[in-house]
N, C-alpha and C positions, 0 to 999 in steps of 0.2 A: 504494500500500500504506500502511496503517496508522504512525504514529510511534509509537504504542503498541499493541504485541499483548499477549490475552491467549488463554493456551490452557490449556485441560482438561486434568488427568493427574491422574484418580482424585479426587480430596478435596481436590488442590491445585491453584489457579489459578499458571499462570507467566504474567508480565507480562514483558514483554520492551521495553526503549526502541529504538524500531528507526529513529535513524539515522546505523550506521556510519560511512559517510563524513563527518560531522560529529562522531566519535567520541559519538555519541548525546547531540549537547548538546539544550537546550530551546526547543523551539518554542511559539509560543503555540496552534497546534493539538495538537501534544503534550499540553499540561497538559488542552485540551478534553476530550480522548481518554483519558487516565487518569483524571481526573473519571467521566465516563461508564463506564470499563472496570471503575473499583475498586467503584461505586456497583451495575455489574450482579454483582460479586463476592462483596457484603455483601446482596443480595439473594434471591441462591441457596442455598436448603438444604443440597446437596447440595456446595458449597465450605467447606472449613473452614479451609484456611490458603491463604496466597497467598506468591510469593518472586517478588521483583523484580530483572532483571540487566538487563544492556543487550548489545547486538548487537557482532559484531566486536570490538576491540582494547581495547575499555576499557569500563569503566561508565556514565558522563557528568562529560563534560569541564565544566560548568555550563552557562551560560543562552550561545543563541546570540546573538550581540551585534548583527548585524546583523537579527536577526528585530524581539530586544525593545526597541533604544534608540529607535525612532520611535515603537512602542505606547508607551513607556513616557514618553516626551516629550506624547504628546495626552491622555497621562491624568495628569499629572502630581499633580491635585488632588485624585484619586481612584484613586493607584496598585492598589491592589487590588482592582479589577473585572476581575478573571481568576477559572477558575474554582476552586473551593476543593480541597485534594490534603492526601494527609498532612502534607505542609511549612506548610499554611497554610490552616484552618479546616475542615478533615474530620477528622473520627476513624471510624478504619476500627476496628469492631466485632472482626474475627476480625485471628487473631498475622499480620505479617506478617516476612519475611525477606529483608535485602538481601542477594545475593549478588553480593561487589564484586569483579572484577577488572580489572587495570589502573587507570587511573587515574580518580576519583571526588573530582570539584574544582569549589570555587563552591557551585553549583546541586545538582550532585551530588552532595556529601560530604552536602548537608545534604537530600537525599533520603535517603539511605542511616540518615542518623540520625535521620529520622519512622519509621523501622520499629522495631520491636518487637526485630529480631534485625539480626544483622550476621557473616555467614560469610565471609570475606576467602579470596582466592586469593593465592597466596604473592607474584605480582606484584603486590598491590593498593597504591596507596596512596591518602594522603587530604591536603587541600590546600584551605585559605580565603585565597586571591589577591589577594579583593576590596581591603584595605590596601596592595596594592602598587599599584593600578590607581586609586584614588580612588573607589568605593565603598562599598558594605554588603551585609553578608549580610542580606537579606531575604527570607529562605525559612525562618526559627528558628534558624539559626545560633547567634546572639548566646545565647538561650534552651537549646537542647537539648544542645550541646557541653561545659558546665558542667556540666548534671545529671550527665551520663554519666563524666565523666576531672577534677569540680573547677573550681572558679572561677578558681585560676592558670594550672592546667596550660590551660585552653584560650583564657584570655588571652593563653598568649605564645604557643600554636600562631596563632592569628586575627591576632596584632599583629607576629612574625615572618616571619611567609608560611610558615612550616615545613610541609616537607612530611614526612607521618605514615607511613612505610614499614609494614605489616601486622605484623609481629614485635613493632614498638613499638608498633601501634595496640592490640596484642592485651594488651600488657605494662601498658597503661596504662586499660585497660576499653573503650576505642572497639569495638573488634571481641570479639564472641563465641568465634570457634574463627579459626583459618588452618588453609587445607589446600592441597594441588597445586595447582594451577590444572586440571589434566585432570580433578581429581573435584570441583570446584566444585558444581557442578548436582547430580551425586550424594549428594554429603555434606550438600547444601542439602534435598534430597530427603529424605533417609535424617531428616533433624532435622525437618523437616515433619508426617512421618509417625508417628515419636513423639508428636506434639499430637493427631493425628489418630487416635490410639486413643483418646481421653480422650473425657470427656462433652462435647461442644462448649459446653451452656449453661454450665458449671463452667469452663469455659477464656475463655470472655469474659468472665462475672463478676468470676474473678479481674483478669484486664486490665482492666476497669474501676476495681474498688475501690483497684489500687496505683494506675491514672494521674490518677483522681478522688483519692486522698487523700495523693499524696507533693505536699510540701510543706506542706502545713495540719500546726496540731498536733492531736498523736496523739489529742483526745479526739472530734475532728472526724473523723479518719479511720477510730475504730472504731465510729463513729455510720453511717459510710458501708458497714463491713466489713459490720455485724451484718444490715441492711437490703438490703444483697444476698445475703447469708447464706440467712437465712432463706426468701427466694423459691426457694431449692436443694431445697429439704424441700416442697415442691409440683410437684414436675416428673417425668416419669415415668422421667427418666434417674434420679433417686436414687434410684426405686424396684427398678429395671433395676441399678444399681451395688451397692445392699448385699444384692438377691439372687443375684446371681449369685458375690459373695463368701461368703454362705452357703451356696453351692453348689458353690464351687472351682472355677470357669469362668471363661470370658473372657467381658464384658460386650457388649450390643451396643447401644449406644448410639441413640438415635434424634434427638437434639435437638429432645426437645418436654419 
């Protein structure tokens, strides 16, 4: 069976890391296989958002150790000949959604933080190890955990080993929402589905022009806003959106 499933349900791809018994850490056929699963993801019309969990007890414990330190010992000179994931040189078009529970450490905290979203289960937590073990985060760690909770705050989470309990992850921007753990999938669902009334090209546009123009200044990023903008006013979904508001209906979107 697959270490990365994806399944259908309506307008949303669930991707699931699937392997429990190794509390779904990362194999290098894993990454092959979400490569391949996310790319048929962003290919399909008929997918518009996707949410990412893992199987059994937890989320992903990180990278499996004994899979990756002999790959990662023969490529040393060319560590990143694996293939490209939202952690490292993909950009997935359409919102994605991690739904974390249990524990989400290493590898995994910082899959969880290439998603777009982040719905925590009230057991979740979050955990960069690498400094206790003589490592690095090498999956954007270093990069994406700053943008998201601040330059200090995710200094001393990465330089103390701290582990990020869901109340506090949520307290301090890492996580979106906490919910049960029994309505995870539901509530990860339910917040999917929201996106998925919208126009689709108007929902990735927007995801473009914030994660093309956050950090540039501002005269670069409304250089970027305008020019996606405007491509909005050619498509047949605005045409679809401001008549069916002149009509006091609900829109039905096509994504063309």
């Amino acid at each position: 069976m697959s270490d990365f499933l994806m399944e259908r349900h309506g307008k949303t791809a669930l991707f699931i890391l699937n392997r429990p018994e190794k509390y779904n850490t990362f194999s290098i056929d894993m990454m092959f296989q979400m490569h391949d699963a996310l790319n048929e993801f962003m290919a399909d019309p008929e997918l518009l958002t996707g949410i990412i969990t893992g199987a059994g007890k937890g989320f992903c414990a990180g990278a499996d150790v004994s899979n990756w330190l002999p790959y990662a010992k023969e490529n040393l000179e060319k560590p990143w000949n694996i293939p490209t994931t939202p952690m490292r040189g993909m950009y997935v078009t359409k919102p994605l959604i991690a739904a974390v529970h249990g524990a989400a450490f290493g590898g995994g905290a910082e899959l969880a933080i290439s998603c777009d979203f982040r719905i925590a289960a009230e057991n979740a937590s979050f955990k960069w190890p690498e400094a206790a073990i003589g490592t690095f985060p090498r999956q954007g760690g270093t990069q994406r955990l700053p943008r998201l909770v601040g330059l200090s705050r995710a200094l001393e989470i990465m330089i103390t080993n701290e582990r990020v309990a869901a109340e506090k992850a949520l307290e301090i921007g890492l996580v979106n929402k906490v919910v049960p753990q029994e309505k995870l999938l539901e509530e990860s669902f339910a917040f999917a589905d929201k996106i998925n009334k919208l126009a689709p090209l108007a929902v990735q546009a927007i995801k473009k022009s914030m994660y093309e123009g956050y950090g540039r200044p501002l005269e670069d990023g409304l250089a970027i806003e305008s020019h996606l903008g405007k491509q909005m006013f050619f498509t047949e979904d605005y045409e679809e959106g401001t008549r069916a508001f002149r009509e006091k209906r609900e829109p039905q979107f096509k994504g063309r």
